[in-house]
C-alpha positions in Angstrom: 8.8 -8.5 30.7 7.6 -11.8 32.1 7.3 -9.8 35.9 5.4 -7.0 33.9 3.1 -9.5 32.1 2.5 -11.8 35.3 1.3 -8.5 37.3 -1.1 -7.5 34.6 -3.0 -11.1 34.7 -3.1 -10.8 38.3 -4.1 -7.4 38.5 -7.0 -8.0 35.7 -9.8 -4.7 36.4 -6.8 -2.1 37.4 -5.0 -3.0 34.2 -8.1 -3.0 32.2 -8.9 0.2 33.3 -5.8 1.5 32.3 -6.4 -0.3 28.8 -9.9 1.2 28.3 -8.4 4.9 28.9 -5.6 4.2 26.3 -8.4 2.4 23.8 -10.4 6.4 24.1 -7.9 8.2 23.6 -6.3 5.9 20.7 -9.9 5.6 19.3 -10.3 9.4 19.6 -7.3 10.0 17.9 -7.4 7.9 14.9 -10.7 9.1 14.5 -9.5 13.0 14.4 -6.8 11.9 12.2 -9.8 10.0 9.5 -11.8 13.6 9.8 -8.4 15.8 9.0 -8.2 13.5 6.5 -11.1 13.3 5.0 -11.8 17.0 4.8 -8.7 18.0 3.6 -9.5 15.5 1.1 -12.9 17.2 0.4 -10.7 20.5 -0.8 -8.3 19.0 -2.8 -9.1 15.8 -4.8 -10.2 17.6 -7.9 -6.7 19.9 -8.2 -4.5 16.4 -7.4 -5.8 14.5 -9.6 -4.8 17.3 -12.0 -1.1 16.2 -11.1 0.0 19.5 -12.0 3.3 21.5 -11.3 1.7 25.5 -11.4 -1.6 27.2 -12.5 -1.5 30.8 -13.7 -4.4 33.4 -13.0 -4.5 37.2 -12.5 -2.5 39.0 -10.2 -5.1 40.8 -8.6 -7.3 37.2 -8.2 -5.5 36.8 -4.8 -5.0 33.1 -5.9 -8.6 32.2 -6.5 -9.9 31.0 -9.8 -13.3 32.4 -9.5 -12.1 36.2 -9.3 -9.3 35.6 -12.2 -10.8 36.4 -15.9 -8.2 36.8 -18.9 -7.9 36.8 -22.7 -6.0 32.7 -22.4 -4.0 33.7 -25.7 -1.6 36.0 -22.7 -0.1 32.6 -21.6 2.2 31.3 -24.5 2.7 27.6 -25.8 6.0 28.0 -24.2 5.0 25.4 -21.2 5.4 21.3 -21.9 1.6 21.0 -20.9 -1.0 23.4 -20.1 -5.1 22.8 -19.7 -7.5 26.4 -19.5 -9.8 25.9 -16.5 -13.2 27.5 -16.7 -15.3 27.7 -13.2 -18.5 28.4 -12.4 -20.5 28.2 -9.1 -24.2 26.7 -9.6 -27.1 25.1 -8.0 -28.2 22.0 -9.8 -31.7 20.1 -9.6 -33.5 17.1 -10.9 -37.4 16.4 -9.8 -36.1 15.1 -6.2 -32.6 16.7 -5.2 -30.7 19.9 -5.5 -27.4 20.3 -4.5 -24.5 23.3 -4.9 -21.8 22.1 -7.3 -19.4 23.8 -9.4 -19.4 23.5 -13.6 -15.6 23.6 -14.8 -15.6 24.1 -18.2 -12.7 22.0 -20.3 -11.1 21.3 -23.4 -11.5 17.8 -25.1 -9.5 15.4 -23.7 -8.0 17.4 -21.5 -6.2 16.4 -18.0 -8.4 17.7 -16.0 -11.0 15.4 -15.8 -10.8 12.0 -13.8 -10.9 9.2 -14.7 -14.8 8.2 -15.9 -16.1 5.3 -13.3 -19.5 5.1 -15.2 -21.3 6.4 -18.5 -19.5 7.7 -21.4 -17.4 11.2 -22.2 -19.8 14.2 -23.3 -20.3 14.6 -27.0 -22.6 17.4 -27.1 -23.4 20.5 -25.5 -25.1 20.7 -22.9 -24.0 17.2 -21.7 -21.7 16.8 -18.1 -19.7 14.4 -16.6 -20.7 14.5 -12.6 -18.9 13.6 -9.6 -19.6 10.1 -8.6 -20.8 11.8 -5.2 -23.8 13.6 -6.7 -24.8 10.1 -7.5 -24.9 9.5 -4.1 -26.7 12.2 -3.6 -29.7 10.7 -5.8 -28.7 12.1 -9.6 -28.2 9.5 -12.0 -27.3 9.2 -15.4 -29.5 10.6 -17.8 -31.0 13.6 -15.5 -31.7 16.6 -16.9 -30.6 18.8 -14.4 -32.0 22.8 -14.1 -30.0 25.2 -12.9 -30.9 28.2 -11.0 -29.3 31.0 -12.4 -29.7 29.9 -16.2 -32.2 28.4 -18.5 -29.9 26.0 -19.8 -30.6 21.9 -18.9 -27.5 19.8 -18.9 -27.5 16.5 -19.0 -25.3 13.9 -17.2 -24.3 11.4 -19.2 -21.8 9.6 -17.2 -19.8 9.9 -13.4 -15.7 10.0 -12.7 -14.2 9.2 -10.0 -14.5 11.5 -6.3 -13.5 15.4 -7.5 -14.7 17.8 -5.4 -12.9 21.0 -5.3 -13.2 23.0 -2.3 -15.7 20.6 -0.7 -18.2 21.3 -3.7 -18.9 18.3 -6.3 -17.4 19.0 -9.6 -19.9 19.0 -13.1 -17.3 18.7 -16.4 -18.4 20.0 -19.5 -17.1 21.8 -22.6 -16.6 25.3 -23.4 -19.7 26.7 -25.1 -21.8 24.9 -22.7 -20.2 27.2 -19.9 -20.1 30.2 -22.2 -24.3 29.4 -22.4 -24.5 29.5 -18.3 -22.1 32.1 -17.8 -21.6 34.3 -20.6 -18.3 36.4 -19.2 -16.4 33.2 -20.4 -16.3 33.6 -23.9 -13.7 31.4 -25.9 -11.1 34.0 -25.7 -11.6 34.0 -21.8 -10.8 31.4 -19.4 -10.4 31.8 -15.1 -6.7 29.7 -15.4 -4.2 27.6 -17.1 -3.4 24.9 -15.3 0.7 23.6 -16.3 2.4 20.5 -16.6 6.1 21.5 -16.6 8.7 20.9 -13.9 10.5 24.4 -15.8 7.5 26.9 -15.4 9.4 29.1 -13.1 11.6 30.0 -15.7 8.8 31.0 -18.5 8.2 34.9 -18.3 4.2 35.9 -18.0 2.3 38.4 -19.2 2.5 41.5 -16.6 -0.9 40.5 -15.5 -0.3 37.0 -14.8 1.1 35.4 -12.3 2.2 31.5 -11.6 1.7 30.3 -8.5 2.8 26.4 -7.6 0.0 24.1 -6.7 0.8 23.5 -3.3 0.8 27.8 -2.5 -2.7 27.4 -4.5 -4.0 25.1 -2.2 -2.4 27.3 0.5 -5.2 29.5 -0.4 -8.6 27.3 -0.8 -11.2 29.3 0.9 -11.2 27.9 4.6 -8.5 25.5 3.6 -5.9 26.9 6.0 -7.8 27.6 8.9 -9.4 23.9 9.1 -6.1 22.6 8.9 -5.0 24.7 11.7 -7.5 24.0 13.5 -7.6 19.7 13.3 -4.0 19.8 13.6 -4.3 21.6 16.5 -6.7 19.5 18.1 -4.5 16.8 17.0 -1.3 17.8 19.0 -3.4 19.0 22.3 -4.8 15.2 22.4 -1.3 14.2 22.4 -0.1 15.8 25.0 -3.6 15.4 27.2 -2.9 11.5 26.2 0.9 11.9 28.0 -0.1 13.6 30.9 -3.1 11.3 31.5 -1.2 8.3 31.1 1.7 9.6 33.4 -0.7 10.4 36.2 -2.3 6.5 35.9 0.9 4.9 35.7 2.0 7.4 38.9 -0.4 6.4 40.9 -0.3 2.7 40.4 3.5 3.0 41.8 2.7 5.0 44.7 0.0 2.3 45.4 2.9 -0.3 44.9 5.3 1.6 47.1 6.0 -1.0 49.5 6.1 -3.9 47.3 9.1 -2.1 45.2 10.5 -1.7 48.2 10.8 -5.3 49.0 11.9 -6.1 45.6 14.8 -3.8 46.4 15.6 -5.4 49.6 15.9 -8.8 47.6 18.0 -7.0 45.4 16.4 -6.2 42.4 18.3 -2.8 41.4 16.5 0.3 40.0 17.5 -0.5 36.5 15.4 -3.8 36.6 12.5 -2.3 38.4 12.4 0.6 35.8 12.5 -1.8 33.2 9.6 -3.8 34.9 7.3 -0.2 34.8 8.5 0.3 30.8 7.6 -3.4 29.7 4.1 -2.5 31.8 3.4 0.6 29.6 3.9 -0.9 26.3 2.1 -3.9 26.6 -0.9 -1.7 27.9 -0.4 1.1 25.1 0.7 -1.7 22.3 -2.9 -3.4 23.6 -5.1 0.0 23.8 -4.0 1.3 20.6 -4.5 -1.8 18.6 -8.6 -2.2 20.2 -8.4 1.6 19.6 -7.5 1.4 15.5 -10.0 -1.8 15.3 -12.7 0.0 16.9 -12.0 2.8 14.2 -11.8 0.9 11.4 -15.5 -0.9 12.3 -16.7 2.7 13.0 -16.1 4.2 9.8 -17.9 1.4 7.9 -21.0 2.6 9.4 -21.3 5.9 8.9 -22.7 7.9 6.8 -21.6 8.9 3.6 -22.2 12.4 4.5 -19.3 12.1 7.0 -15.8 13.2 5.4 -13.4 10.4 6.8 -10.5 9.2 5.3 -7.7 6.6 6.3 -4.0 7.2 5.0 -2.6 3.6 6.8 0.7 5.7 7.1 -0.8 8.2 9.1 -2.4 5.5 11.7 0.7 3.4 11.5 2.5 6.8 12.8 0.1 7.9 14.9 0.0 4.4 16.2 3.8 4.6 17.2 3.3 8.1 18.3 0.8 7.3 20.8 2.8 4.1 22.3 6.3 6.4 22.3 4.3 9.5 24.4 3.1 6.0 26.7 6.8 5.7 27.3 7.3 8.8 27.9 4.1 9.0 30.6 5.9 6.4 32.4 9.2 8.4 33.4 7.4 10.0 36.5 7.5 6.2 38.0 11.0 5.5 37.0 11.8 8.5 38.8 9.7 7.5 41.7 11.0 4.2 42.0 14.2 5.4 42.2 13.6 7.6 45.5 11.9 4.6 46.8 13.8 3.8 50.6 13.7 -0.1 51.1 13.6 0.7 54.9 10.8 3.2 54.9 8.8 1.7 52.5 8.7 -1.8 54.1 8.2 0.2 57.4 
């Protein structure tokens, strides 16, 4: 370690270029990982604050809430918890903004809604609890929103907590108001039952019904797979671009130091030491890189926008973190192996 360090002071702009490259692609990463984040987040926060075990819809729904309609006296009060779920897709507006949301229509009290960060609970028709990110968005309490596809105001008399639903903010509100904006769901009818029971694979449906578990449901968010896919992909390709780069750098730098290994061999340092030498190198670069790298992320993210989907989960960067400083190790094996062909004789010449 001390050799390792000593040659990095000395060696001050080759090492720092090294660092730099490590600090991108660290930076690049963590950033990637805040966006996976933050839109997966976008999709789901809604349906885990729900905390729920299953939700049951129609089996010809193909999982999705909007296309499921039934009578909500088919699913029995055989379940430990259950909550009917009533959606609707709108277009709100007040005299400045208008924004696509989606009106869920609940019973009182009922699990379903977050947790209220401002205002009050509705007590009338016609009144809705908004996500707090339409108050972002320039809607604030006491708007009397229009809606495009109904003559019906509703009024928002207070804001939870984030809870969008497939990237859409969420409007609460109680059952006859949604029966006013979308007269298909009547009080008999409801789009899902959302459960609360660790047991609900063992309760036997209606033939029309089906139970799927939360997770499957998610499974099956419009676009939700594929996004995934697709960031995790990018994820995993940076990873191994980030190994091949940094194997190549650290390749070079002990071809460039050929002869000078060679010397250290023919004062008897052995192959172990001078492996260990490269090793203590690479971590101290990638330990440096990726900490600039999170800072840099960190500082980032407090300036952007708020239309920006980023998220941190500090376990995800701490393991991303380690990933990236293991796959720095592993870059490094190309000039263990070289140093190990390295003749004392030739390369002193």
């Amino acid at each position: 370690m001390f050799l390792a360090w000593n040659e990095i002071k000395r060696n001050k702009l080759k090492f720092s270029l090294i660092i730099c490259i490590l600090v991108l692609i660290s930076y690049l990463l963590f950033l990637l990982s805040g966006l996976a984040k933050g839109l997966i987040s976008m999709n789901t926060e809604n349906i885990n604050q729900w905390d729920a075990d299953a939700i049951v819809m129609k089996k010809d729904a193909n999982q999705t809430v909007a296309q499921s309609l039934f009578n909500k006296d088919q699913v029995n009060n055989q379940f430990h918890k259950k909550a009917t779920l009533k959606q609707t897709g709108v277009i709100i507006s007040n005299q400045h903004h208008e924004e696509n949301a989606l009106l869920f229509g609940v019973e009182n009290n009922s699990f379903l809604v977050p947790k209220v960060i401002k205002g009050e609970h509705p007590h009338r028709h016609n009144e809705v609890l908004a996500d707090e990110t339409l108050k972002n968005k320039g809607f604030k309490i006491g708007d009397n929103v229009s809606l495009s596809q109904s003559d019906e105001k509703l009024k928002i008399v207070g804001f939870t907590e984030s809870a969008k639903y497939n990237a859409s903010p969420v409007l609460f509100c109680d059952n006859a108001t949604i029966k006013k904006v979308n007269p298909q769901l009547t009080e008999e009818k409801t789009n899902a039952v959302v459960i609360k029971d660790k047991a609900w694979k063992d309760i036997v449906l209606h033939h029309q019904l089906e139970a799927v578990s939360i997770n499957q449901f998610i499974e099956h968010l419009p676009g939700y797979k594929p996004q995934n896919l697709t960031l995790n992909f990018m994820i995993t390709f940076l990873f191994i671009i980030s190994a091949t780069v940094i194997g190549v750098f650290l390749y070079v730098m002990t071809l460039q130091k050929k002869s000078l290994f060679g010397v250290l061999k023919a004062q008897g340092f052995t192959n172990g030491y001078l492996s260990k030498v490269v090793v203590s190198q690479t971590l101290i670069l990638s330990l440096i890189g990726t900490l600039i790298g999170l800072i840099l992320t960190i500082i980032t993210s407090m300036f952007l926008p708020d239309a920006v989907p980023i998220k941190f989960d500090p376990v995800t960067l701490i393991i991303f973190g380690i990933a990236l400083i293991l796959i720095s190790l592993l870059g490094s094996v190309f000039s263990i192996l070289s140093i190990r062909k390295i003749d004392p004789l030739k390369a002193i010449g």
